[in-house]
C-alpha positions in Angstrom: 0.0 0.0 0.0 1.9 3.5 -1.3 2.7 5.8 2.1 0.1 9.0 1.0 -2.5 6.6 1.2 -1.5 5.1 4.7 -1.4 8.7 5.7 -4.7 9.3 4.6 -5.9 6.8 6.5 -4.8 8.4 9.2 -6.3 11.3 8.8 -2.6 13.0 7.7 -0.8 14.0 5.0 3.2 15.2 4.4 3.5 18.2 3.6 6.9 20.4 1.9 7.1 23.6 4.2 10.0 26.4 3.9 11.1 27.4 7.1 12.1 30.9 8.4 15.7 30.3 7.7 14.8 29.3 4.3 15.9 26.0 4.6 12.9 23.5 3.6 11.3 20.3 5.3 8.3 18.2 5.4 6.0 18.2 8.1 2.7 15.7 8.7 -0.4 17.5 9.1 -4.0 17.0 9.6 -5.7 15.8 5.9 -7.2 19.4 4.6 -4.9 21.2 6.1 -4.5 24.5 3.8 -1.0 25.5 2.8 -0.5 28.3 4.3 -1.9 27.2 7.4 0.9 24.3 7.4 3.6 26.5 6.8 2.6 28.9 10.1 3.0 25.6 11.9 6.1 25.0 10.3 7.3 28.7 11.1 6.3 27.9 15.5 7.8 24.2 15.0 10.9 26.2 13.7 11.1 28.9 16.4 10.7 26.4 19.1 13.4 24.2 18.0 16.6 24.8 19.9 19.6 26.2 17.9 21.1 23.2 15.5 24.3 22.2 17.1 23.4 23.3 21.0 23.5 20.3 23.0 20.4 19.6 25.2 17.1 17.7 24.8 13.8 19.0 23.2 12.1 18.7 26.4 8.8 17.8 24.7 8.0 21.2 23.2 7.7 19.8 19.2 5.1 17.5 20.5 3.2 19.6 23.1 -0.7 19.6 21.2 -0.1 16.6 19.5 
């Protein structure tokens, strides 16, 4: 069974997101999410994320609402 389907049955779908830094991801999403909608979430996911190469743990904050 291809992955977008399993996903959909899920009630999520991928999606490609640029981040503020203009480096560029995918992030999974609730099914219908609108665009611009996924990349504001992909704009807080980025701003919460500690600094890349500073040691320490994520203490949950990426998954908080999920």
């Amino acid at each position: 069974m291809p992955e977008r389907a399993k996903l959909d049955r899920l009630g999520k779908e991928a999606r490609a997101v640029k981040f503020p830094d203009g480096s560029k991801g995918v992030i999974l999403v609730e099914a219908g999410t609108p665009q611009d909608e996924a990349d504001e979430i992909a704009a807080r996911l980025w701003a919460e994320s500690p600094e890349a190469g500073v040691p320490g743990d994520l203490g949950g904050s990426l998954l908080d609402g999920m």
